[in-house]
C-alpha positions as CSV (number, residue, x, y, z in Angstrom):
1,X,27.6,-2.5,8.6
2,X,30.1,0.7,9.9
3,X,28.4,2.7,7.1
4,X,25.8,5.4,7.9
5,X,22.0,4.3,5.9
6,X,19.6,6.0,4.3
7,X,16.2,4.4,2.9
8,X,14.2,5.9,0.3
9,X,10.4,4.7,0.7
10,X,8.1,4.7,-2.0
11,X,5.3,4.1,-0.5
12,X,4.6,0.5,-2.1
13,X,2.6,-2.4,-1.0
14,X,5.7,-4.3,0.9
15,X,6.8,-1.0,1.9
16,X,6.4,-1.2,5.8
17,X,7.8,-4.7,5.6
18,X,11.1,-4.3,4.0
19,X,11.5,-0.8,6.3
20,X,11.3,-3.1,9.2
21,X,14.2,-5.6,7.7
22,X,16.2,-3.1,6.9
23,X,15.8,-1.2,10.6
24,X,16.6,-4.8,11.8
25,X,20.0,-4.0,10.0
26,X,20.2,-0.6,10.3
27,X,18.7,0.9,13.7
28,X,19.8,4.2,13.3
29,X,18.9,4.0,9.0
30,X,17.3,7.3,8.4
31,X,14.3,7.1,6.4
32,X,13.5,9.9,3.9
33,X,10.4,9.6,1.0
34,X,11.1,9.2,-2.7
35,X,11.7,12.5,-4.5
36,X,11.9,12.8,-8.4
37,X,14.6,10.7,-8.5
38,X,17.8,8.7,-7.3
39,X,19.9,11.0,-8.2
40,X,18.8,14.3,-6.7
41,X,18.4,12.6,-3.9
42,X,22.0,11.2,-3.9
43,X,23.2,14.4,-4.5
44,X,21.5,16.0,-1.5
45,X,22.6,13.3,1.0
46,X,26.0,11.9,0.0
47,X,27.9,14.6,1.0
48,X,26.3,14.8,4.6
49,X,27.4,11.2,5.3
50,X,29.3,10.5,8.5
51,X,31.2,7.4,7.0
52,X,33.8,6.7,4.1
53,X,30.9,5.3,2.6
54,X,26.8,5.3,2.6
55,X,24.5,2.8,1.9
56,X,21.3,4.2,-0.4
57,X,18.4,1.8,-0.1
58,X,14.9,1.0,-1.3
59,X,11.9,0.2,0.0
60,X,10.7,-2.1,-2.9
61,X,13.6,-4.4,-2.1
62,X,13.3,-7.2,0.3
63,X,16.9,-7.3,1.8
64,X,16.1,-10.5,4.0
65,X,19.5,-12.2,2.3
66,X,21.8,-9.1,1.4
67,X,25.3,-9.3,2.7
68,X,25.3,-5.8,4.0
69,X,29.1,-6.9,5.7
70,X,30.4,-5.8,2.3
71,X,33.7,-3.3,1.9
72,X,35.2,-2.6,-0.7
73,X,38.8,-3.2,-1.5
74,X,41.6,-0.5,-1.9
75,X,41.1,-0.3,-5.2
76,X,37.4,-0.3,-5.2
77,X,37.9,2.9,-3.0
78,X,36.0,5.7,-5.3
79,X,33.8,3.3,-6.9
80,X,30.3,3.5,-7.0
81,X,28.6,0.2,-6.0
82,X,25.4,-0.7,-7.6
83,X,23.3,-3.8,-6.8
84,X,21.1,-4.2,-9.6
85,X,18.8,-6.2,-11.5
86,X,20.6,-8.3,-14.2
87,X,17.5,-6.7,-16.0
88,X,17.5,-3.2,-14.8
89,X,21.3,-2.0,-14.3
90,X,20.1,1.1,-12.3
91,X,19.2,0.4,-8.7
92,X,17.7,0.0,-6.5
93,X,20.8,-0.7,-3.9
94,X,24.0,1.5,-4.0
95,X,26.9,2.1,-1.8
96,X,28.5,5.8,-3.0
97,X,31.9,6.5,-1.8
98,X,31.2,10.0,-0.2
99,X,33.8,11.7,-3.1
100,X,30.5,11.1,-5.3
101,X,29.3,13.8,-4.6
102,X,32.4,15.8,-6.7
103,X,31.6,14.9,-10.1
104,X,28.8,16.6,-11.9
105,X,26.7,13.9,-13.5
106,X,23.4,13.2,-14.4
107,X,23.3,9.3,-15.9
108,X,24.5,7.3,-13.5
109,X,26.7,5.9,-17.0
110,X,28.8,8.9,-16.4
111,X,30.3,8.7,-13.2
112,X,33.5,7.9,-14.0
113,X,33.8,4.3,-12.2
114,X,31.3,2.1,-11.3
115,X,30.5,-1.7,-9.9
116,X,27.7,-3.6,-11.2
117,X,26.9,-6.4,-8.9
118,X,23.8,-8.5,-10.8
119,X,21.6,-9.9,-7.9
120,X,18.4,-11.3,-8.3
121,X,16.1,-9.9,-5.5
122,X,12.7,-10.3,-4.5
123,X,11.4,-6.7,-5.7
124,X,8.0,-5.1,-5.0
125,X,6.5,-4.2,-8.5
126,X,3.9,-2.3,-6.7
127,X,2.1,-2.3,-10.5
128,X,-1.7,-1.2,-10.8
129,X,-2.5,-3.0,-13.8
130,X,-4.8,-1.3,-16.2
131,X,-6.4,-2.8,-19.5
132,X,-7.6,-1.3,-22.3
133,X,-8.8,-1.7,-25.8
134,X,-8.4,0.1,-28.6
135,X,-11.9,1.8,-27.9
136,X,-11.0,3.2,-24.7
137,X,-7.3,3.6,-25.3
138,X,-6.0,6.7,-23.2
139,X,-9.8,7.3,-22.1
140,X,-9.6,4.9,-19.6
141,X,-6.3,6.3,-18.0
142,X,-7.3,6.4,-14.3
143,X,-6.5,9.1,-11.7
144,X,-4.0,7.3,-8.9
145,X,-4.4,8.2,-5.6
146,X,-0.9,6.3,-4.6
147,X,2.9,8.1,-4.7
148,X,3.9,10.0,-7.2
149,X,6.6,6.8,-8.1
150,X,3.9,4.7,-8.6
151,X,3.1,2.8,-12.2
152,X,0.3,1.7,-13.8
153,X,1.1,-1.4,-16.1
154,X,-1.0,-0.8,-18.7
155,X,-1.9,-3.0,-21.5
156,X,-3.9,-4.7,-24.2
157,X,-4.7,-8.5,-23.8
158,X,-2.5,-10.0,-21.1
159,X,-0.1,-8.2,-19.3
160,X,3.3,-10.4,-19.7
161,X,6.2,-10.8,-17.2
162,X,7.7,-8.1,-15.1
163,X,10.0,-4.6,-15.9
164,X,12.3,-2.8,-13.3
165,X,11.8,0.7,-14.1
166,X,14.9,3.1,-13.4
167,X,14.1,5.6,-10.8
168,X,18.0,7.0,-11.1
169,X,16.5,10.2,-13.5
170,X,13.4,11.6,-14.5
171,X,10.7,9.2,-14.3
172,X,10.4,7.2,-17.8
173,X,7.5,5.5,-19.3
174,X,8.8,2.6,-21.3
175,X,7.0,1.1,-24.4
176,X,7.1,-3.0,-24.5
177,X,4.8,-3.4,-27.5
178,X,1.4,-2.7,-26.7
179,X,2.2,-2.6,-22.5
180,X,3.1,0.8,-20.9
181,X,4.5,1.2,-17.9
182,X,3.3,4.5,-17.1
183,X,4.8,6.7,-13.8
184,X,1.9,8.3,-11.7
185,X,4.0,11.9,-12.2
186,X,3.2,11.5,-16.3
187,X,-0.5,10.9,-16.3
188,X,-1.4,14.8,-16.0
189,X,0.5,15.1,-19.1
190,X,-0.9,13.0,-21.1
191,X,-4.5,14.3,-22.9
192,X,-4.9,12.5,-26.5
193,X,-1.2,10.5,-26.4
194,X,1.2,8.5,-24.7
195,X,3.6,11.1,-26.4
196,X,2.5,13.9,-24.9
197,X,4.5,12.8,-21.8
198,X,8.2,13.9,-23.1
199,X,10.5,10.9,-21.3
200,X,9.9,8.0,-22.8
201,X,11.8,4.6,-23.2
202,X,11.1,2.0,-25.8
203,X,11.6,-1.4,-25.0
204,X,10.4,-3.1,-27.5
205,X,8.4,-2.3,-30.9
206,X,5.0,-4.1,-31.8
207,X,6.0,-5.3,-35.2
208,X,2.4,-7.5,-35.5
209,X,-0.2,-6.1,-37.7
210,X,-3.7,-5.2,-37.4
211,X,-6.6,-6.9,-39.3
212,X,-10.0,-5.1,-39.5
213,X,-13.1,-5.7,-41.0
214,X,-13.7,-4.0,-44.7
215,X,-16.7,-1.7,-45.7
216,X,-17.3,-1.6,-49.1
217,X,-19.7,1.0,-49.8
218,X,-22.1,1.5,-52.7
219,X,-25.4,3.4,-54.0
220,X,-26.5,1.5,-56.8
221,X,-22.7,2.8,-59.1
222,X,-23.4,0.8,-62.6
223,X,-19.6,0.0,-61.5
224,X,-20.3,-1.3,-58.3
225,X,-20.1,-4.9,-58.7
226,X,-16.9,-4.8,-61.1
227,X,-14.8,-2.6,-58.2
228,X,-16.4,-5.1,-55.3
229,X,-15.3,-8.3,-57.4
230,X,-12.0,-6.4,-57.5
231,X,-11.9,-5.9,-54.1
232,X,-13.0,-9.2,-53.0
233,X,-10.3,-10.3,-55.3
234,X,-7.6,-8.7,-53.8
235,X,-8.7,-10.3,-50.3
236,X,-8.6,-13.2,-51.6
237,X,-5.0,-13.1,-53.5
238,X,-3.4,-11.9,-51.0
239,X,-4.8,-14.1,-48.4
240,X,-5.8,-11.4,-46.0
241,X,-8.1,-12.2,-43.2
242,X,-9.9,-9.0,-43.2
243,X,-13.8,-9.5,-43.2
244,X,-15.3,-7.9,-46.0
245,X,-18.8,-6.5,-45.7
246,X,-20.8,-4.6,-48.6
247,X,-23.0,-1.6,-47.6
248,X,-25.3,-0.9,-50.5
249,X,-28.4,1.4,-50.9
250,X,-28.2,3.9,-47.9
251,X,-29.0,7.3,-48.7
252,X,-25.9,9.6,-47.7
253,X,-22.9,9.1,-46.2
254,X,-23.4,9.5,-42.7
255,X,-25.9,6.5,-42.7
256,X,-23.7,4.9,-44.3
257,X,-21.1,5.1,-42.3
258,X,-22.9,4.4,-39.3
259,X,-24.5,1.3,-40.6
260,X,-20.9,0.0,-41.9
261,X,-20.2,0.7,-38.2
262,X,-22.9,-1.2,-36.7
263,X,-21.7,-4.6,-38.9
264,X,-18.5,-4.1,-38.3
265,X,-17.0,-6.4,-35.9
266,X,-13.6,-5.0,-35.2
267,X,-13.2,-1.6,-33.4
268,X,-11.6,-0.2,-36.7
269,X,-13.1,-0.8,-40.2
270,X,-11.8,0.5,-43.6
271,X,-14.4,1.9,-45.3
272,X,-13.7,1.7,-49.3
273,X,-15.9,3.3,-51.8
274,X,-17.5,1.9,-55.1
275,X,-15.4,4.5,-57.1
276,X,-11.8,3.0,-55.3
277,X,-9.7,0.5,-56.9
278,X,-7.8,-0.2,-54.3
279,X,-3.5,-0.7,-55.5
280,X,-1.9,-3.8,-55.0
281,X,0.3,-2.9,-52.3
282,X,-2.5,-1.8,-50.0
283,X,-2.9,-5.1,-47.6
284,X,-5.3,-3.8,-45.4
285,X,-2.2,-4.2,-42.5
286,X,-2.1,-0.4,-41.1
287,X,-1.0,-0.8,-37.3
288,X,-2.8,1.4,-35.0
289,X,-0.7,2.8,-32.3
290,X,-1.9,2.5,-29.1
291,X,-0.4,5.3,-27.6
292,X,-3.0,7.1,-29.4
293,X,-6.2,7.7,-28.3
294,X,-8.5,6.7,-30.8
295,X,-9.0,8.3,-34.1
296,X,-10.0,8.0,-38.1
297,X,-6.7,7.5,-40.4
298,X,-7.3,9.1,-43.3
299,X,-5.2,7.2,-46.6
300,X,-4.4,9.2,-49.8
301,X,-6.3,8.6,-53.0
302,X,-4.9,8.8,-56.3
303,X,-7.1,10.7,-58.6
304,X,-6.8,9.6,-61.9
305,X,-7.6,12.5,-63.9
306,X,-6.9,15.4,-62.0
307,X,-3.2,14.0,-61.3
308,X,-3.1,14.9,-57.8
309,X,-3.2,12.7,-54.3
310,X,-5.2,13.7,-51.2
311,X,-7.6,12.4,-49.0
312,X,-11.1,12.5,-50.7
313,X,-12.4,9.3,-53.0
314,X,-10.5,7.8,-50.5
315,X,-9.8,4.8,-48.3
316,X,-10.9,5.5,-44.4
317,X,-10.0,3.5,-41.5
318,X,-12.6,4.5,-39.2
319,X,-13.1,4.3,-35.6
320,X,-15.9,2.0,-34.8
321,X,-17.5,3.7,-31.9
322,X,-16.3,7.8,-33.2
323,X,-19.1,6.7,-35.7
324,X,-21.2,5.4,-33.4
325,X,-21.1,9.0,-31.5
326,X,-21.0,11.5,-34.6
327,X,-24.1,13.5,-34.8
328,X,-26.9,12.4,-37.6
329,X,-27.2,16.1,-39.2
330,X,-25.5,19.0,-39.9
331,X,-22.2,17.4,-40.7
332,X,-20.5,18.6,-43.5
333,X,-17.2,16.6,-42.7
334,X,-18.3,13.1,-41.5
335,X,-14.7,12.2,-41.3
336,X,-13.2,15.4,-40.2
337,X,-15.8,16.2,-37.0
338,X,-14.2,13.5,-35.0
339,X,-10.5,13.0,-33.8
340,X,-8.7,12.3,-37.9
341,X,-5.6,11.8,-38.9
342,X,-3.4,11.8,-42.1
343,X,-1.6,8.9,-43.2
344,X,0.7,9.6,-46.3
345,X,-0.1,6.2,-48.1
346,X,-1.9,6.0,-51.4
347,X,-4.0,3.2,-50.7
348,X,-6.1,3.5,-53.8
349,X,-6.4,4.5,-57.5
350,X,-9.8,6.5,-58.1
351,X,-11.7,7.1,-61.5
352,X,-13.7,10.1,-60.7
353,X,-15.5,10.2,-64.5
354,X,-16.6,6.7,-65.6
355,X,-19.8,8.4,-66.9
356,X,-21.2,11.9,-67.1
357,X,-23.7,12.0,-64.1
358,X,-20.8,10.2,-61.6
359,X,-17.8,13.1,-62.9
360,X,-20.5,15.7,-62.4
361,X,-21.7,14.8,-58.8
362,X,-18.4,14.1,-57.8
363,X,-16.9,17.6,-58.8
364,X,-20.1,19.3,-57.4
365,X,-20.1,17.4,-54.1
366,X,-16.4,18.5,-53.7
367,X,-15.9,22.1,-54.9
368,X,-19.2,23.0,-53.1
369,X,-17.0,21.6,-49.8
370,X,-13.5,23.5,-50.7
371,X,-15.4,26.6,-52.0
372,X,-17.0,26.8,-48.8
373,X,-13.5,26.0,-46.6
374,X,-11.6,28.2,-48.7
375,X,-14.3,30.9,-47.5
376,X,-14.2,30.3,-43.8
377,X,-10.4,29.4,-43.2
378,X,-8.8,29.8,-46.6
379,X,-5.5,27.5,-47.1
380,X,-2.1,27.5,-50.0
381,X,-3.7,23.5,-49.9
382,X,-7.7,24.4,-50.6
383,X,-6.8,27.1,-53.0
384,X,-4.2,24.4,-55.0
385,X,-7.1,21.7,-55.1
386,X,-9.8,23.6,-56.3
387,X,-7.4,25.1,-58.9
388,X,-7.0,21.5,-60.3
389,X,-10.6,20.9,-60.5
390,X,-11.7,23.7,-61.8
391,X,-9.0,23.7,-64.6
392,X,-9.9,20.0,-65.5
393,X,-9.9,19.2,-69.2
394,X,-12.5,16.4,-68.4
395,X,-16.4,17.8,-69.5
396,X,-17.8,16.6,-66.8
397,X,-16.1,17.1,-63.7
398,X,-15.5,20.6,-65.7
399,X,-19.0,21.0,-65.5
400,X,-19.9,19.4,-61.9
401,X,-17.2,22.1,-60.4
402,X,-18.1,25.5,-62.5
403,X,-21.9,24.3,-61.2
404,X,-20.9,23.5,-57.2
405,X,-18.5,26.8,-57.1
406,X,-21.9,28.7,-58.3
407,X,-24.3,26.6,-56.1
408,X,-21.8,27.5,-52.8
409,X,-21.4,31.0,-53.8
410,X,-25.1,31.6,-55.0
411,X,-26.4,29.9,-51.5
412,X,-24.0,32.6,-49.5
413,X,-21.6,29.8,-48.7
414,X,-24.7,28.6,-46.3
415,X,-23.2,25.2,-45.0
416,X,-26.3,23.8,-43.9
417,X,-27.4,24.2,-47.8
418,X,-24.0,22.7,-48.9
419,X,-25.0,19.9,-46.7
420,X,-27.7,19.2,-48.6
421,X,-25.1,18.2,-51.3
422,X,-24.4,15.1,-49.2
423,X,-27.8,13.0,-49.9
424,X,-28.3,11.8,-53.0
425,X,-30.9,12.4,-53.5
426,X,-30.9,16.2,-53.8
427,X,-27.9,15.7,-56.4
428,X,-29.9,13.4,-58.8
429,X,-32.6,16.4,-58.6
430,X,-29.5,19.1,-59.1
431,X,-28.4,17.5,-62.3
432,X,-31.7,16.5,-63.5
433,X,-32.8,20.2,-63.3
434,X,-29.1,21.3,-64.9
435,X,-29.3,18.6,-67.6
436,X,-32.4,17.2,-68.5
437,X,-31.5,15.3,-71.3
438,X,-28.9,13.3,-69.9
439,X,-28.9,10.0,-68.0
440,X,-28.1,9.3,-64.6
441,X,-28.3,6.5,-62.0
């Protein structure tokens, strides 16, 4: 015990405790606060030691039982000593030969010889557990009031064993699954996603998948029942265990959306529409990643006659309570008024013209939409869509898009008119006065 001590507190629960064990030991052990990391701190003090050799400790270790009468042998003389964890190989107890100091490092990997020593001790987690769900995922993130070394353990369902996080470097969170362990220092970076915080360690991946209720949604399609049989079917062949509910007969979307939500039991739902035929390698599996606050996924449709893929006619996976919270009116974008994102999977075949009055109100309901965006905030990706649909060789979606690029540009581009294309109403009444002769639903 010749060598001189220092003591790094963190500030933990067991923090005076093991202090007082380690003074025991080490009377004249000088005591300093935990600052970004072992090794700035090892790199300040190493060099100012008295002895051959200093002793680095932690106050999240319980050295009741340490042999502190350890020397190293001749050979042993530049090594770095580290008494770690057989879990965690980087800390929290290390004897640096003072010639540390020479080498410019940064992992503690690099140093050019060091001594692992695996020794189980009785360690201070210090964790403040946190759980979430996937509807307040990120939200729920709390302010800590503790040290700046301090982690919150945060998780989904039950928070499993214990993790030694490295203090050597910068501060890490590490990914096990659906559990983060989460430094104090990271939480005023992070604002929609784990991500956003840019040290991260994964420890291991999630490789379970997600099962959420199914929304089929209808408004009285004479195809309806044929693309929910179809549905159902694929359920069913498949043996997924997704809940499948139909919501039929509410007039525009936004009701309909909200009521799926309201029946929906899981926090996400897929919402698939009468006009989808869903592809056989869409399981209804997506994994939502929970370092993400929470969000819609938007899936790419396949549409059948115009030969491109994007996300209209499409498969949603919504967001439970984002529905819940959307506004009833003057929502042009159900979908794209909350948190969205794009996920690059065709999960769904679409047949935009089974019949003349369905082509029409599709293509009206859609160029009205990218007429109007293409106004406001013109895009290379707006401008290439409504190319496609209004060179379609199909009558009627020919005719539904020559008639909504008119109604948008005849109504001034007025969005709270073009919303008006969203209840059903006021389309059956739009083609009925176009095209009086023909038949619609």
């Amino acid at each position: 015990m010749a060598f001189d001590c220092v003591a790094i507190d963190f500030g933990n629960t067991q923090s005076d405790n093991n202090l007082k064990i380690i003074k025991d030991k080490f009377p004249y052990v000088k005591i300093i606060p935990f600052v970004e990391s072992y090794h700035a701190i090892a790199k300040s003090i190493v060099s100012t030691s008295t002895t051959e050799y200093l002793w680095v400790l932690s106050s999240k270790v319980n050295y009741t039982h340490f042999d502190f009468d350890y020397i190293p042998e001749q050979h042993q003389r530049t090594q770095l000593h580290v008494w770690n964890n057989p879990d965690q190989k980087e800390g929290d107890t290390f004897l640096f030969p003072k010639i540390f100091s020479q080498q410019q490092i940064k992992f503690l990997r690099d140093y050019t010889d060091v001594n692992y020593h695996d020794y189980n001790v009785d360690y201070d987690f210090d964790y403040r557990d946190v759980k979430y769900t996937l509807e307040n995922v990120i939200s729920n993130l709390p302010d800590i009031d503790s040290s700046s070394s301090s982690y919150v353990r945060y998780y989904e369902g039950n928070a499993k064993g214990q993790f030694y996080p490295s203090f050597w470097e910068d501060l890490k969170i590490y990914i096990d699954a659906t559990t983060f362990y989460i430094p104090k220092k990271a939480l005023e970076h992070i604002k929609t996603q784990i991500y956003d915080y840019p040290y991260l360690y994964t420890i291991s991946e999630d490789d379970t998948r997600d099962c959420f209720d199914i929304a089929f949604i209808s408004n009285g399609e004479p195809f309806e029942q044929e693309n929910f049989d179809r549905l159902k079917d694929h359920i069913e062949t498949n043996e997924l265990k997704n809940r499948l509910h139909w919501i039929r007969g509410i007039n525009g979307r936004t009701k309909a959306y909200k009521k799926a939500a309201e029946i929906s039991q899981t926090e996400y739902f897929y919402a698939v529409f009468a006009k989808s035929k869903v592809r056989g390698d869409f399981k209804f599996d997506y994994k939502v990643d929970r370092g993400l606050s929470k969000r819609h996924r938007i899936f790419h449709s396949h549409l059948m006659e115009l030969g491109i893929e994007y996300g209209t006619f499409n498969i949603n996976l919504y967001s439970r309570s984002l529905c819940m919270d959307t506004p009833d009116d003057n929502i042009l974008d159900f979908t794209l008024s909350q948190p969205h994102e794009v996920v690059p999977v065709v999960a769904n075949d679409t047949v935009l013209a089974p019949d003349s009055y369905t082509a029409w109100k599709n293509a009206f309901r859609e160029v009205s939409k990218l007429v109007l965006w293409q106004e406001k905030k013109p895009t290379v990706e707006t401008r290439f869509r409504l190319k496609k649909w209004l060179g379609t060789d199909n009558e009627w979606l020919s005719k539904g898009a020559q008639d909504g690029k008119r109604f948008a540009e005849e109504c001034g581009y007025d969005e709270s008119k073009i919303l008006s294309t969203y209840t059903w109403e006021f389309c059956r009444e739009k083609f009925k006065s176009l095209y009086p002769t023909e038949i619609f639903y």
